[in-house]
BANUTI-424570 format. One record per residue: x, y, z of N, C-alpha, C in turn; residue number from 1; residue in three letters. Coordinates in nm, 3 decimals. Example, Ala and Ser with C-alpha at 12.3 -4.5 7.8 and 13.67 -1.06 7.14 Angstrom:
// BANUTI-424570
<<1.319; -0.569; 0.780>; <1.230; -0.450; 0.780>; <1.320; -0.330; 0.780>; 1; "ala">;
<<1.285; -0.225; 0.708>; <1.367; -0.106; 0.714>; <1.290; 0.003; 0.787>; 2; "ser">;
***
This chain:
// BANUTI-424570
<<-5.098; -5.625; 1.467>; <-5.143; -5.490; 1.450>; <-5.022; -5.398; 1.461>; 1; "unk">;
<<-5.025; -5.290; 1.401>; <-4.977; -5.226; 1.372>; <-4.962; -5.053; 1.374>; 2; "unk">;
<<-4.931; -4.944; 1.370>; <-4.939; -4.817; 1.338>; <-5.026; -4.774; 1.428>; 3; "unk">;
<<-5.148; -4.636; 1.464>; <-5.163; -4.553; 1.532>; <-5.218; -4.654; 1.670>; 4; "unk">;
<<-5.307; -4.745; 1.637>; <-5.373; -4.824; 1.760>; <-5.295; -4.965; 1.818>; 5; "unk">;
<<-5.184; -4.959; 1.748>; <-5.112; -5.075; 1.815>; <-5.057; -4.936; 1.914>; 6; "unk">;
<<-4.997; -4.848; 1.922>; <-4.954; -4.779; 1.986>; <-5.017; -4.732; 2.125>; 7; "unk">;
<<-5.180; -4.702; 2.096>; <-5.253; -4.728; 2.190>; <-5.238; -4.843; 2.289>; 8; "unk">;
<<-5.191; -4.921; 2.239>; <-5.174; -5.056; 2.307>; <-5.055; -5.074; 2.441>; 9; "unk">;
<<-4.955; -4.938; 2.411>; <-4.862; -4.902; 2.509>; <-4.885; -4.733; 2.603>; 10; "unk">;
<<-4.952; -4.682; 2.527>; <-4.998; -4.547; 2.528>; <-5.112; -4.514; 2.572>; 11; "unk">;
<<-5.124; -4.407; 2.633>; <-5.269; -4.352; 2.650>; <-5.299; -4.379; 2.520>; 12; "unk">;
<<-5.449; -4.434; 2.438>; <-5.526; -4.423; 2.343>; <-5.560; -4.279; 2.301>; 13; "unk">;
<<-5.551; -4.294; 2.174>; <-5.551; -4.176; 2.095>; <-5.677; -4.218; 1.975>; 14; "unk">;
<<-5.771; -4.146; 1.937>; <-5.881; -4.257; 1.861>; <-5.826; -4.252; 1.690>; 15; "unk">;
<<-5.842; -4.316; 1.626>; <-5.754; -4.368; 1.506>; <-5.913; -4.455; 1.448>; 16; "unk">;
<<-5.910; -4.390; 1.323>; <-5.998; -4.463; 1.214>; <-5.928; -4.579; 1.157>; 17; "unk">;
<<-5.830; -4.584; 1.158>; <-5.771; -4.714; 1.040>; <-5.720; -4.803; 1.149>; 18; "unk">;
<<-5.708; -4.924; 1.085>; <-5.635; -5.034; 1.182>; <-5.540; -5.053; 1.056>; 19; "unk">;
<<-5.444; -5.059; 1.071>; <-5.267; -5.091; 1.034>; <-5.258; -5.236; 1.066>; 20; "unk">;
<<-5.256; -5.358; 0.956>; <-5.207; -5.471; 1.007>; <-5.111; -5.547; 0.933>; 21; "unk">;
<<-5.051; -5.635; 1.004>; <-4.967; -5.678; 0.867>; <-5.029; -5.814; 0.892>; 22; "unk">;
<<-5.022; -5.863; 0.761>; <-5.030; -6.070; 0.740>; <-4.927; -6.131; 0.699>; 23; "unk">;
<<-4.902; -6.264; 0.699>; <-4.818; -6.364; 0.626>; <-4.846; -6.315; 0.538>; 24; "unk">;
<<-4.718; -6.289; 0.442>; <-4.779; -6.286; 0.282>; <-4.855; -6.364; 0.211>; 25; "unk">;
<<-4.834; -6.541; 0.260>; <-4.885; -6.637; 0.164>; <-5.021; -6.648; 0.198>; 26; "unk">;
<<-5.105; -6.572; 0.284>; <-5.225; -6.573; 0.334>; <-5.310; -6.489; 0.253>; 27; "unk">;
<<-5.224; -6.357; 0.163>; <-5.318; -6.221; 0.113>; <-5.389; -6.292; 0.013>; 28; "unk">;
<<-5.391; -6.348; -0.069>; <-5.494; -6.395; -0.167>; <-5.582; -6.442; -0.110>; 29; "unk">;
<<-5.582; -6.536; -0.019>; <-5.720; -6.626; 0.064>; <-5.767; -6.470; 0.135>; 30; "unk">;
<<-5.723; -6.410; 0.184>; <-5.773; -6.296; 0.244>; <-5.868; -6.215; 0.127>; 31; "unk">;
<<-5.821; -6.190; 0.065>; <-5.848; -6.069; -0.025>; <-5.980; -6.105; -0.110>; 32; "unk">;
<<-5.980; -6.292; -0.170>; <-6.073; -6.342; -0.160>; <-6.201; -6.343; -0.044>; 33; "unk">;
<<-6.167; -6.348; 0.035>; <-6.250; -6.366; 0.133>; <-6.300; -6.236; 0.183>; 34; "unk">;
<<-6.237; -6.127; 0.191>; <-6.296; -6.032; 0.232>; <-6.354; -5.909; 0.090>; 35; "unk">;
<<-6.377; -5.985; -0.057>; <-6.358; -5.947; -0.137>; <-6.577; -5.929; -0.149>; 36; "unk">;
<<-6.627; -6.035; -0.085>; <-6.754; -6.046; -0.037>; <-6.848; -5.924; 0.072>; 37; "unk">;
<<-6.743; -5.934; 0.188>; <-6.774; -5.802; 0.276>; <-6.748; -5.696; 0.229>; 38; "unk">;
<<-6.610; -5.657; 0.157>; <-6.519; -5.531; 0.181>; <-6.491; -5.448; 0.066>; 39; "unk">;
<<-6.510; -5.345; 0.027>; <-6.467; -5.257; -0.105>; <-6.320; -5.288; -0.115>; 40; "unk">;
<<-6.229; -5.365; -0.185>; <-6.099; -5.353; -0.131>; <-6.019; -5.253; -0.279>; 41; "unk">;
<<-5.938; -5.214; -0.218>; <-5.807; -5.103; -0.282>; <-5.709; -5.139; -0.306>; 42; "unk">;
<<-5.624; -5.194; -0.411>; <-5.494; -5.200; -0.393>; <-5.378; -5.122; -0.410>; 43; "unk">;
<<-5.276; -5.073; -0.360>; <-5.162; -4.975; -0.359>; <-5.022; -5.067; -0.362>; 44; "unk">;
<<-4.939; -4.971; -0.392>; <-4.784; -5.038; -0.417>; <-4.774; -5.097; -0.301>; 45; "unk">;
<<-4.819; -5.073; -0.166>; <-4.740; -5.080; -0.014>; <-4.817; -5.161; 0.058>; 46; "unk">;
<<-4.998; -5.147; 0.018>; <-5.118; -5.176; 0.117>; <-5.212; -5.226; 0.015>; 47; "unk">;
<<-5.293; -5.301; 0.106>; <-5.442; -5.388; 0.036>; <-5.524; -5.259; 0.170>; 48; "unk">;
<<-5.621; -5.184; 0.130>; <-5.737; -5.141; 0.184>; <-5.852; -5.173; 0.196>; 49; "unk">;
<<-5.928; -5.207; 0.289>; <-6.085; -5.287; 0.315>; <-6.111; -5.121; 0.353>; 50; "unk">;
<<-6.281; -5.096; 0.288>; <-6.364; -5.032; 0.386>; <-6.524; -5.076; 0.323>; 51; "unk">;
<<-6.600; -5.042; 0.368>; <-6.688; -5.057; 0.435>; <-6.822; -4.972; 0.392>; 52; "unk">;
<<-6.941; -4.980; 0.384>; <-6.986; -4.829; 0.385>; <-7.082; -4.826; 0.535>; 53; "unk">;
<<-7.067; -4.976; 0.624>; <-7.146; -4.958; 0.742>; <-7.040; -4.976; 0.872>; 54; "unk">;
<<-6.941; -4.900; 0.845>; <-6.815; -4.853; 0.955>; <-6.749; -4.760; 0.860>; 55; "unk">;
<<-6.671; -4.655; 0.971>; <-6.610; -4.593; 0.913>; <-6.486; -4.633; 0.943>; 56; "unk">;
<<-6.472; -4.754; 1.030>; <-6.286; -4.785; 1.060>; <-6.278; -4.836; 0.891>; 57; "unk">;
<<-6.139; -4.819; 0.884>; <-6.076; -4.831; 0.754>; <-5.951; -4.964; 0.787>; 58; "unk">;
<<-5.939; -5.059; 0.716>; <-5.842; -5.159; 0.794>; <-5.734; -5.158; 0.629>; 59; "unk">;
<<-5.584; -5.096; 0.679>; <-5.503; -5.138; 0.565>; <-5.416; -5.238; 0.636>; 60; "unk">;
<<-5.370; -5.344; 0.506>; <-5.298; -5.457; 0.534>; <-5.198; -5.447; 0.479>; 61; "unk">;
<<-5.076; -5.394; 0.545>; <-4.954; -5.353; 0.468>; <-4.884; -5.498; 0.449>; 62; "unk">;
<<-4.825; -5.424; 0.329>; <-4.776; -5.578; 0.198>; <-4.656; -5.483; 0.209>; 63; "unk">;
<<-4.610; -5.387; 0.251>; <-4.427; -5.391; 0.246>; <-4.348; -5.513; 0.362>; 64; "unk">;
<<-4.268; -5.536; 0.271>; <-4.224; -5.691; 0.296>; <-4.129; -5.678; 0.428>; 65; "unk">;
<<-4.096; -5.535; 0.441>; <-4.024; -5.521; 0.587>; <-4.070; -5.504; 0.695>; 66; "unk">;
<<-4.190; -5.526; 0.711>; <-4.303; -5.552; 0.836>; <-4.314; -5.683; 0.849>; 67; "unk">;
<<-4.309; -5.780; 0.725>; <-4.317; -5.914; 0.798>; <-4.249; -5.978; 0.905>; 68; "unk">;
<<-4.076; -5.909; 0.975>; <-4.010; -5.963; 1.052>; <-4.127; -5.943; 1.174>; 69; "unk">;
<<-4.201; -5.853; 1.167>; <-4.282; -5.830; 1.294>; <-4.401; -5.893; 1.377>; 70; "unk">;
<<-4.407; -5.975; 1.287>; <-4.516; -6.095; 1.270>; <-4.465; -6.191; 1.436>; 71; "unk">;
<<-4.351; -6.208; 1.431>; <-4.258; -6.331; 1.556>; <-4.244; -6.311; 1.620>; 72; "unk">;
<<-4.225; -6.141; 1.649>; <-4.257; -6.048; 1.774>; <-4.348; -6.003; 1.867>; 73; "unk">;
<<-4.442; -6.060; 1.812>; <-4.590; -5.975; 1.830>; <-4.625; -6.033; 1.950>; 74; "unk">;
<<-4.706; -5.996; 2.021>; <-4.733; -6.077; 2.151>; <-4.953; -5.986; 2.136>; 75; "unk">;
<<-4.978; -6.067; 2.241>; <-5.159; -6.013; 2.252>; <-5.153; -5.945; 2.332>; 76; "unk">;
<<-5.147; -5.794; 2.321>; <-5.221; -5.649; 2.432>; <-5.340; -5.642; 2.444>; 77; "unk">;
<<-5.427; -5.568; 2.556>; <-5.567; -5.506; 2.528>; <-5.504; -5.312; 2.440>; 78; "unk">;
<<-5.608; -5.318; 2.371>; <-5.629; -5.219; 2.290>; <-5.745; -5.184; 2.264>; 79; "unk">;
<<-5.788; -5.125; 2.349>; <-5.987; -5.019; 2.344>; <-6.013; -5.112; 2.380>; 80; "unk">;
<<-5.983; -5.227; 2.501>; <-6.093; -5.322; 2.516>; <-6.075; -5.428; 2.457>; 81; "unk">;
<<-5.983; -5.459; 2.373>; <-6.007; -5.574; 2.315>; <-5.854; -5.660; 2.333>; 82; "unk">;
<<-5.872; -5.761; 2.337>; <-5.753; -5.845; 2.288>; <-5.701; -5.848; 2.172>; 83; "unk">;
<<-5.586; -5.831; 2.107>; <-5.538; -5.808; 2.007>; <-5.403; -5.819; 1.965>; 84; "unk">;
<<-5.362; -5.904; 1.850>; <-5.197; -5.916; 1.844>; <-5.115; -5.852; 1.792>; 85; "unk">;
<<-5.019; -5.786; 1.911>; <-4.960; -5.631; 1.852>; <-4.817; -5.638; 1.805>; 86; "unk">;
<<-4.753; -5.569; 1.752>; <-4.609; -5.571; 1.725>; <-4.550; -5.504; 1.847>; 87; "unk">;
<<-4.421; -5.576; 1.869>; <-4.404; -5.503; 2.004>; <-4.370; -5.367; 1.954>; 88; "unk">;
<<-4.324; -5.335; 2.097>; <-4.286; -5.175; 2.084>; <-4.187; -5.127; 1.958>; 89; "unk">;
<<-4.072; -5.145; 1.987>; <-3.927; -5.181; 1.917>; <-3.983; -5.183; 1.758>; 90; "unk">;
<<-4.105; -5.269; 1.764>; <-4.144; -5.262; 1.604>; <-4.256; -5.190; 1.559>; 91; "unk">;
<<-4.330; -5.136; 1.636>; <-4.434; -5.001; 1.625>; <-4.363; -4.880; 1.585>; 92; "unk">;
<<-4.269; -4.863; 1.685>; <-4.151; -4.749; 1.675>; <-4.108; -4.726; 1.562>; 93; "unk">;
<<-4.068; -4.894; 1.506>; <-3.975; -4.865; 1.342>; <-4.058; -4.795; 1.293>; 94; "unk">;
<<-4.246; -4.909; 1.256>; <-4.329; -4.846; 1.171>; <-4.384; -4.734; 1.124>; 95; "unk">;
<<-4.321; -4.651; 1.246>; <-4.413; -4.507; 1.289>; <-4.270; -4.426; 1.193>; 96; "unk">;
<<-4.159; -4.463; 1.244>; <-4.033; -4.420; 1.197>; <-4.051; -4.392; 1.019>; 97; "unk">;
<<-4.084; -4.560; 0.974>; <-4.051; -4.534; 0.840>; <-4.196; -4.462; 0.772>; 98; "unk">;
<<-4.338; -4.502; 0.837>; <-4.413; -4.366; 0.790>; <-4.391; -4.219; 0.789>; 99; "unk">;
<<-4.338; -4.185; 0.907>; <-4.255; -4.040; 0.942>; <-4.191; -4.047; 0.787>; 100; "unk">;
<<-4.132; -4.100; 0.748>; <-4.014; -4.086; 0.683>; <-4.028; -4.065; 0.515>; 101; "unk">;
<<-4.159; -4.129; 0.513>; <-4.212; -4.104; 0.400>; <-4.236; -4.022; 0.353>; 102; "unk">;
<<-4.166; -3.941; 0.252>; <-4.214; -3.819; 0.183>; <-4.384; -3.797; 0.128>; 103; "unk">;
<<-4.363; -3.894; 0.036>; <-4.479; -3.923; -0.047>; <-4.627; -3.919; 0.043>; 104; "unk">;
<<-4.644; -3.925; 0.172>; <-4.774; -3.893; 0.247>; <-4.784; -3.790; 0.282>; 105; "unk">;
<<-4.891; -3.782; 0.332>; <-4.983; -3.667; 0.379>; <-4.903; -3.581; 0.494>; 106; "unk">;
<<-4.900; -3.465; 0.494>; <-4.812; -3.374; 0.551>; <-4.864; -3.431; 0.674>; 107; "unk">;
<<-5.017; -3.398; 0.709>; <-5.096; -3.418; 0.831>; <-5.073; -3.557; 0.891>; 108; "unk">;
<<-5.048; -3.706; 0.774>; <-5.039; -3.806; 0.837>; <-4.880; -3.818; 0.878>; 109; "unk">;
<<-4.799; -3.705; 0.838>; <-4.681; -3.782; 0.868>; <-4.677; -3.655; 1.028>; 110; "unk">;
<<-4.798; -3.591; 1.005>; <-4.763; -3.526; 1.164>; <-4.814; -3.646; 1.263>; 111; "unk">;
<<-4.860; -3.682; 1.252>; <-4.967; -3.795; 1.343>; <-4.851; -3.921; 1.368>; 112; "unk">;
<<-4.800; -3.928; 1.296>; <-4.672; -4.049; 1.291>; <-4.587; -3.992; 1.391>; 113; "unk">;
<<-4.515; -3.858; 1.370>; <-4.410; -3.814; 1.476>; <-4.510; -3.811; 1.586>; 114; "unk">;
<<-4.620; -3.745; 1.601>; <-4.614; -3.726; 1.761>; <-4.692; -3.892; 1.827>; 115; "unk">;
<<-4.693; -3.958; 1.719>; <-4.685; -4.164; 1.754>; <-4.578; -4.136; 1.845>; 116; "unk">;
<<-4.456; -4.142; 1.763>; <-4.296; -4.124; 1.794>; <-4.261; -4.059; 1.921>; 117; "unk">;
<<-4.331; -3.958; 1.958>; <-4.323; -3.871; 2.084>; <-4.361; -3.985; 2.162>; 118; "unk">;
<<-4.490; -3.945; 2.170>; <-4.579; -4.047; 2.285>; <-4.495; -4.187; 2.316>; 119; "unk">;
<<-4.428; -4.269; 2.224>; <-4.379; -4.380; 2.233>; <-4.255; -4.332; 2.341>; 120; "unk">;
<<-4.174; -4.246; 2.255>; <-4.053; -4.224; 2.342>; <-4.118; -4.151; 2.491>; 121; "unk">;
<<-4.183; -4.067; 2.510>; <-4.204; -4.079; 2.595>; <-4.243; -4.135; 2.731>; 122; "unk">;
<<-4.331; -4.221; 2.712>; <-4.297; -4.373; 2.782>; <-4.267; -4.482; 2.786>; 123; "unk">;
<<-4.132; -4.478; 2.700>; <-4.047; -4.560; 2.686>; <-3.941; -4.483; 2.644>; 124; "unk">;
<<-3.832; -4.409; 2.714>; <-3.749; -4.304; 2.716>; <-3.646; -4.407; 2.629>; 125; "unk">;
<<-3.621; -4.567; 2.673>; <-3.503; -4.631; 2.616>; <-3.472; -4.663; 2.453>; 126; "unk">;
<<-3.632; -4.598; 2.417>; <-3.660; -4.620; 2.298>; <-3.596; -4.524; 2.192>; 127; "unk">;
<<-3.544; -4.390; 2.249>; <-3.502; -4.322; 2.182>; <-3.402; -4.317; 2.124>; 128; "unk">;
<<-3.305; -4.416; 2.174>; <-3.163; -4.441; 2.083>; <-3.166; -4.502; 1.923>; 129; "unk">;
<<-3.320; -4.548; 1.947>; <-3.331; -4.589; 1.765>; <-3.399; -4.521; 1.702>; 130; "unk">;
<<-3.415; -4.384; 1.721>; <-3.440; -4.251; 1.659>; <-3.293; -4.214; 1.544>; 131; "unk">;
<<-3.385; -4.212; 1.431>; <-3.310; -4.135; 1.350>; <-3.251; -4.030; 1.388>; 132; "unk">;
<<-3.112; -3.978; 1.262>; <-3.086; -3.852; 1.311>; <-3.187; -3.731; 1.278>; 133; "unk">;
<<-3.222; -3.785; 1.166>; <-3.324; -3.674; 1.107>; <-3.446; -3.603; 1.200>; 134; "unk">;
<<-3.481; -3.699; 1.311>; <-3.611; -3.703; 1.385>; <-3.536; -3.642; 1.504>; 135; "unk">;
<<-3.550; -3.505; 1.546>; <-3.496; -3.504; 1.693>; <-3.631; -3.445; 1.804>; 136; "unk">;
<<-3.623; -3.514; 1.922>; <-3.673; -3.567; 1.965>; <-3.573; -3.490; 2.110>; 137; "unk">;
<<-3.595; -3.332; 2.153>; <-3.565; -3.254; 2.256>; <-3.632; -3.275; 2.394>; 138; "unk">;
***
């Protein structure tokens, strides 16, 4: 897991409609198949999207190929209660980083990304040396 609720996972919880996950790549077809039965799915340059029309969580499965290092990292947090396998910190941080960073999104989602970024550095102060320059962080 990944993006606003893996963060929860170090953080006071913040409530977040989407779950952010990444997979093995060689898994997305059996996936996509498989959840092609349950799930309305979407495809985008970056993400495969599942939703639903009897939930409103939204689950994207990011397919940018520079999240896969994060897969070896990951260890199982509770998150709302649940057990769940998260990217560590170090790699939430990037994720939040390179959404921040993204022009191309939503003004509003790339506000929600920095103050990820806050909250992270904030309890985890050591985290801030892998802050961009662009991102300052007073």
């Amino acid at each position: 897991m990944i993006g606003g609720l893996a963060v929860n996972a170090y953080v006071e919880p913040v409530v977040s409609m989407d779950l952010d996950v990444v997979i093995v790549m060689d898994a997305l077809e059996n996936l996509k198949n498989a959840a092609g039965n349950i799930f309305k799915i979407e495809e985008f340059p970056y993400s495969l999207n599942l939703s639903s029309p009897k939930t409103d969580l939204r689950i994207q499965i990011q397919t940018d190929l520079r999240y896969q290092s994060f897969i070896s990292r990951s260890a199982y947090k509770k998150v709302m209660g649940y057990k769940m396998e998260v990217a560590g910190r170090e790699d939430v941080l990037q994720g939040k980083i390179w959404a921040y960073c993204d022009e191309t999104r939503r003004k509003s989602k790339r506000q929600k990304d920095l103050a990820d970024i806050f909250r992270l550095i904030e309890a985890f102060p050591e985290l801030k040396e892998r802050l961009p320059d662009s991102i300052n962080y007073k």
